[in-house]
FITIFI-558197 format. One record per residue (C-alpha): residue number from 1; residue in three letters; y, x, z. Coordinates in steps of 0.1 Angstrom, whole numbers. Example, Ala and Ser with C-alpha at 12.3 -4.5 7.8 and 13.67 -1.06 7.14 Angstrom:
<rs>
pakol loba v u w
1 ALA -45 123 78
2 SER -11 137 71
</rs>
This chain:
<rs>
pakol loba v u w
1 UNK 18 173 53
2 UNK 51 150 55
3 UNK 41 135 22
4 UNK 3 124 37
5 UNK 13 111 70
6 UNK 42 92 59
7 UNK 22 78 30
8 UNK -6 76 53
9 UNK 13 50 82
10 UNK 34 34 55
11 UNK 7 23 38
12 UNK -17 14 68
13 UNK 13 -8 85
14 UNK 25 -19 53
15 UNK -11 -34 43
16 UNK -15 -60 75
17 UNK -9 -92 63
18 UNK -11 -84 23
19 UNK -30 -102 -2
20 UNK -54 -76 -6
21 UNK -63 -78 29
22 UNK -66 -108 27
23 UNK -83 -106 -5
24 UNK -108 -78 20
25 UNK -115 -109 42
26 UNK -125 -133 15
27 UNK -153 -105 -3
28 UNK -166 -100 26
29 UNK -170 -137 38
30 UNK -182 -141 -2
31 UNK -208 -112 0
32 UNK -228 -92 26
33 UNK -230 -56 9
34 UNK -200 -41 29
35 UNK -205 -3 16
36 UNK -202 -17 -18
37 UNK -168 -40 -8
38 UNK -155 -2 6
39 UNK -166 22 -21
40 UNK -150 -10 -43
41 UNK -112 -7 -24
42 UNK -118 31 -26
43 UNK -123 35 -65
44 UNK -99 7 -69
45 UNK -71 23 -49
46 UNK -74 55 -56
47 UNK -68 45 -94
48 UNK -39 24 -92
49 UNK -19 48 -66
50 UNK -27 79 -86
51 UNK -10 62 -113
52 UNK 14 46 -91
53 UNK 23 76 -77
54 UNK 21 96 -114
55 UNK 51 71 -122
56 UNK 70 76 -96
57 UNK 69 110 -99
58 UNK 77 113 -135
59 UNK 105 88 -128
60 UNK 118 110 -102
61 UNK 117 138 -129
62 UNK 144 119 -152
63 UNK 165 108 -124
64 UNK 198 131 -117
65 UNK 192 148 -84
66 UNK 222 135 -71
67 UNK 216 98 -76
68 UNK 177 100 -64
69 UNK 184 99 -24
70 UNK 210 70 -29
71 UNK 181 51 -53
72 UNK 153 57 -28
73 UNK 175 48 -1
74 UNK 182 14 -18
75 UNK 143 10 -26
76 UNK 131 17 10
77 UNK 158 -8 19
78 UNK 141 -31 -5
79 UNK 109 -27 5
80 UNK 116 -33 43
81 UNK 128 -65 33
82 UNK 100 -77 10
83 UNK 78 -69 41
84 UNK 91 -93 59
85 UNK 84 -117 39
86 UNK 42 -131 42
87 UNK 17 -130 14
88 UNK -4 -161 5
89 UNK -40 -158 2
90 UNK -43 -156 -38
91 UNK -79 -150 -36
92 UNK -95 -183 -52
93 UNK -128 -184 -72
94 UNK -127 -156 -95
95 UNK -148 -150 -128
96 UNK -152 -114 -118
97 UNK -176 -126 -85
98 UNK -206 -127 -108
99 UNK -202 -93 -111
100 UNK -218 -85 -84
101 UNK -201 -68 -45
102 UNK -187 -35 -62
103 UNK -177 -43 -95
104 UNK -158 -78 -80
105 UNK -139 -59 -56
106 UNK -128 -31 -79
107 UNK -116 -51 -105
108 UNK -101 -74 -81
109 UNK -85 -50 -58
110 UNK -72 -30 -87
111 UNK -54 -64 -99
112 UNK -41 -75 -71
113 UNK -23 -37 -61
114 UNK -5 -45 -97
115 UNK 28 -57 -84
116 UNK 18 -58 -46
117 UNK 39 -43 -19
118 UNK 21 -14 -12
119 UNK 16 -2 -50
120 UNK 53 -1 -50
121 UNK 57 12 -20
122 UNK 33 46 -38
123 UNK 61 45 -65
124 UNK 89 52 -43
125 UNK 66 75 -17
126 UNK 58 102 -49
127 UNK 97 94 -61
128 UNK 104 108 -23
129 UNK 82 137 -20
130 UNK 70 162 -44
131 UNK 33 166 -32
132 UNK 23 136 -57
133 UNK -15 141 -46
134 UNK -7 143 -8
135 UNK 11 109 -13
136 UNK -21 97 -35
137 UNK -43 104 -5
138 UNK -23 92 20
139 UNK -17 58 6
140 UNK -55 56 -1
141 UNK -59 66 33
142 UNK -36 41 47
143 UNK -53 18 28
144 UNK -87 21 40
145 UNK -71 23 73
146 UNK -62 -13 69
147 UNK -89 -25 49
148 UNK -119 -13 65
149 UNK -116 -28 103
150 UNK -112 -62 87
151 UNK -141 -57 64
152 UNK -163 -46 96
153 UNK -147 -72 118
154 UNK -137 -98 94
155 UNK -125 -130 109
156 UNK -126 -120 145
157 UNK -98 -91 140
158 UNK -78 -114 117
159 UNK -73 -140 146
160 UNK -62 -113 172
161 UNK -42 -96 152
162 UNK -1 -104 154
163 UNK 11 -100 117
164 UNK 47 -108 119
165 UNK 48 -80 145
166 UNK 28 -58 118
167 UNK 52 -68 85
168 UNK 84 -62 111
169 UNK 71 -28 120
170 UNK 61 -18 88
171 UNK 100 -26 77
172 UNK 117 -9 105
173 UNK 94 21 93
174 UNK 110 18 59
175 UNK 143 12 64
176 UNK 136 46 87
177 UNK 127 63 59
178 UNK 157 51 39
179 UNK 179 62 65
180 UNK 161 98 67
181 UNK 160 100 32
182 UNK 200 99 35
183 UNK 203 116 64
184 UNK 190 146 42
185 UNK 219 139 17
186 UNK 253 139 47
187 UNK 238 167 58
188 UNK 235 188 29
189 UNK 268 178 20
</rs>
C-alpha cells in the first residue's frame, strides 16, 4: 500500500505545472469530447508507466543491494531539484490533431511522458519499491488526479492555482523520500 500512495501523491503533486498538463489544457481548449481527452491520458499513461516502472524495476534487479538506497537517494535528490524548475508549454500545432480527440491525446500524451518529470519519477518509484504494479497504478492514479480537474475546469483552475507552491511541494516530498529511503539504510546498519 506504501508503493500506491507514495506513487499516488508523488505523481499528483509532481504533475502541476508539467507539460502534459499543460498539454491537458491545450486538448481540451482544441476539442470538446472530454471523456475521449480522459480515456486518451488513461491509455496513454498507463503504457508508458507500466514500462516505466518495468525499467526501473529490472534496473533495480542488476543494481548491488548495497548501492541501491545510496542511488535512489541521489535520484529523489535529483528529481526534487528538476521540480523546481517550470515546464514551457510545448504543445504547438501538432499533426497528430487530425486524428481526432482520443487518438491526439494518446499519442500526444504518451510522447510527451517520454523524458518528462514524472515518467522518471515512475523509474525511480518501482526502483524503490517492489510492488511494480502498485507503483503503475499509483502514478496513473496520480496522474489522473492532476489531469482530470484541469480537463473539467480548464482555464478557470489554471489561473487560481499557485504552481511554484505545487513544484516546491512536490520537491520537498521527494527529497523526503530520499531522506526515508536512507533513513532505512543508518538504521539497518
Amino acid at each position: 500500500m506504501d508503493a500506491f500512495l507514495t506513487s499516488t501523491i508523488a505523481v499528483a503533486i509532481a504533475e502541476i505545472g508539467d507539460k502534459t498538463q499543460l498539454l491537458s489544457l491545450f486538448l481540451v481548449a482544441r476539442y470538446s469530447r472530454r471523456s475521449a481527452i480522459i480515456m486518451g491520458i488513461l491509455l496513454a499513461t498507463i503504457l508508458n508507466h507500466a514500462l516505466s516502472a518495468w525499467l526501473g524495476a529490472w534496473v533495480a534487479a542488476w543494481i548491488p543491494e548495497a548501492w541501491l538506497p545510496w542511488i535512489l537517494a541521489v535520484s529523489f535528490v535529483l528529481i526534487a531539484l528538476w521540480l523546481l524548475i517550470p515546464d514551457k508549454d510545448d504543445s504547438d500545432d501538432s499533426r497528430f490533431l487530425g486524428m481526432g480527440a482520443f487518438m491526439a491525446t494518446t499519442v500526444m500524451f504518451f510522447l510527451a511522458e517520454i523524458g518528462d518529470k514524472t515518467q522518471i519519477a515512475t523509474v525511480v518509484l518501482a526502483a524503490r519499491f517492489t510492488e511494480t504494479t502498485w507503483v503503475i497504478i499509483g502514478t496513473t492514479a496520480g496522474m489522473l488526479l492532476a489531469n482530470i480537474p484541469v480537463i473539467m475546469a480548464g482555464h478557470w483552475l489554471m489561473d487560481r492555482m499557485p504552481l511554484a507552491t505545487a513544484r516546491v511541494s512536490a520537491s520537498i516530498l521527494f527529497a523526503a523520500m530520499a531522506v526515508v529511503t536512507l533513513s532505512s539504510v543508518i538504521w539497518n546498519s
